[in-house]
N, C-alpha and C positions, 0 to 999 in steps of 0.2 A: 231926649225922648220926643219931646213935639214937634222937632224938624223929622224925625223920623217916621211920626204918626201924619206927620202935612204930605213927605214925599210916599208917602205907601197910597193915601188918598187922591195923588196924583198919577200915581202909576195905573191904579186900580180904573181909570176910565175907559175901560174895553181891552183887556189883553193884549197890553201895548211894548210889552219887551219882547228878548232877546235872544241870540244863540253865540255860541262861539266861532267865531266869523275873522278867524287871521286872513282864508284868502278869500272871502266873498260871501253875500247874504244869502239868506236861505237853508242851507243845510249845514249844519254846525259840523266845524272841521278843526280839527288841534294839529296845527303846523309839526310836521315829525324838529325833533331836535337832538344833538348828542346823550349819548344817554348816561349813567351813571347812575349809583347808589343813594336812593334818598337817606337825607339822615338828617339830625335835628336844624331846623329852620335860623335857630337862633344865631345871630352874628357878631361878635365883638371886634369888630373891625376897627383902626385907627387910623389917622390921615384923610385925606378926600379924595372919595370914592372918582371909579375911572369915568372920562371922557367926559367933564364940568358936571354928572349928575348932582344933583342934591344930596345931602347928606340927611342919613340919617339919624337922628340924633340918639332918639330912644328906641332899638330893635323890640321887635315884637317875637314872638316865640312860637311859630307854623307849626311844629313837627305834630302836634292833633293834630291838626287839618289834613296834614298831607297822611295820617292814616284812614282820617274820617271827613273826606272832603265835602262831603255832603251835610257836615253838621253846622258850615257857614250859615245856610239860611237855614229858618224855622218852616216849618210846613204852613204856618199862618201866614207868614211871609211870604211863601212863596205863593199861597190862594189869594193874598191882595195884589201879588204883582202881576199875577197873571187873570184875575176876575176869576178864578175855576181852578179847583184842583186838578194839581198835577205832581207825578212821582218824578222822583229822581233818580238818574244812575249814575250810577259812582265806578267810576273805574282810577283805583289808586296804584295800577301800570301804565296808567297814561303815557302815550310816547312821549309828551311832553312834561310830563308832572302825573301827580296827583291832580284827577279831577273829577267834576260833579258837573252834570248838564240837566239841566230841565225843558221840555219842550211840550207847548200846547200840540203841536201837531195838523193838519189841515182842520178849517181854510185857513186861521190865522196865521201859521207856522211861526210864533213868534216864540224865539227860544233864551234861555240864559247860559251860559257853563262858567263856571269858577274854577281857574286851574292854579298849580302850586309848582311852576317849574322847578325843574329836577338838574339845571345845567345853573350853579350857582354865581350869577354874574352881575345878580339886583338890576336897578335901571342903566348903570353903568352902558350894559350893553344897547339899550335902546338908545340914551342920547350916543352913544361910538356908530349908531346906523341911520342916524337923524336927516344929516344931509342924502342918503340913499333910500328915503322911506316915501312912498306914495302918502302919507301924511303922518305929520307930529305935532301932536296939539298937547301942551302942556296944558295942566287945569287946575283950579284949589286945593292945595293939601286937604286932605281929609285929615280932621283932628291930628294934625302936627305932622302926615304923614304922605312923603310929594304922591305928585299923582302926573301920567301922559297917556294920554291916547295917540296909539301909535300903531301903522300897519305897514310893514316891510314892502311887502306885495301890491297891495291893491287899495285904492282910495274906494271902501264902500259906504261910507257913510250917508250917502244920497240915498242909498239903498236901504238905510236905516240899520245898519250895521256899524259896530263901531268897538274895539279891541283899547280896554283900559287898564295899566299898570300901576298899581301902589308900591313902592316900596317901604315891602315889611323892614329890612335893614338893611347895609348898603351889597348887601350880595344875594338877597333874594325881595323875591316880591307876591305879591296875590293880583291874577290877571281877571277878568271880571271880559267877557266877551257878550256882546249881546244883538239879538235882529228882532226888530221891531215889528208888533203884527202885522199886516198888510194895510190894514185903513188907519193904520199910523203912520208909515211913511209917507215924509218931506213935510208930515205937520209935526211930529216932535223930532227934538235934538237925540239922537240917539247915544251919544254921548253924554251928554245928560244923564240921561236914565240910566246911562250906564254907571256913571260916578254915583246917583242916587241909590242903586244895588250895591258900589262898592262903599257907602257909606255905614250898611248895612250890615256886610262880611266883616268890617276892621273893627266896627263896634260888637260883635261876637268875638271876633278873636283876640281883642281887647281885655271883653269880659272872663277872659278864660285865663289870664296871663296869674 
């Protein structure tokens, strides 16, 4: 709780996050993917998981999320991370998953979205596209739980853009995308802040398990 309450006091210094940003900053965009039937998150996989991913040890259990994606973050949370309230929409047809975007809007345009892919592959498939990715930046587990920042497409991160993958268990994951307000960017890490949101989502979906 107090790494929680440190990172929300840091976030909160001028509506300094995010959007969902697979192919570039500014206007949040959710990469189309094969599509398919959600159905419960939960994974009991055995062996180690495809193309060197991390295993995960202890799965977590999305299938709330992916009908109520928007109940990752709290409305407080989401007013310290952005200095200002702001609403969410939730669209649980997302091409790519279940997701939930939040966006200050001009001038900041600095937005969040949390998606719950629907194409069940976990990180497996991000390390299988590592060497083909405009960047891969693995980062600290979140409470026991790998983590990469990773964009197929386009290195936006200068941009203050920056696309992060936790895996929930070794065949799904919580993707945490985010664009930095404008007099934030190339003075914070936007991965960072992006891990410090996703620190946020696993510890709710955590508490639900």
């Amino acid at each position: 709780m107090r790494r929680a309450t440190s990172l929300l006091v840091t976030l909160t210094l001028g509506a300094i996050l995010a959007s969902c940003s697979d192919q570039g900053a500014g206007t949040p965009t959710i990469a189309p993917t094969a599509t398919s039937q959600v159905s419960s998150g939960t994974s009991a996989t055995t062996g180690a998981p495809a193309n060197g991913a991390p295993k995960v040890e202890v799965p977590l259990d999305i299938s709330r999320f992916q009908q109520a994606p928007c109940e990752v973050l709290t409305s407080e949370q989401v007013t310290m991370i952005f200095n200002a309230e702001v609403s969410p929409t939730s669209d649980v047809n997302g091409p790519s998953g279940p997701a939930c975007s939040w966006s200050a809007g001009l001038p900041t345009r600095a937005s969040v979205s949390v998606i719950f892919p629907k194409v069940y592959e976990g990180l497996g498939a991000i390390y299988g596209n590592k060497n083909n990715s405009a960047y891969f930046q693995p980062l600290d587990p979140i409470q026991g739980y790998p983590v990469v920042a990773s964009n197929k497409l386009v290195d936006d991160r200068n941009a203050g853009a920056c696309r992060l993958n936790v895996g929930t268990s070794d065949t799904t994951t919580a993707n945490v995308n985010i664009q930095l307000s404008e007099d934030k960017v190339g003075k914070k890490d936007p991965c960072q802040a992006a891990h410090d949101i996703a620190t946020m989502v696993i510890s709710t979906i955590k508490g639900a398990q």
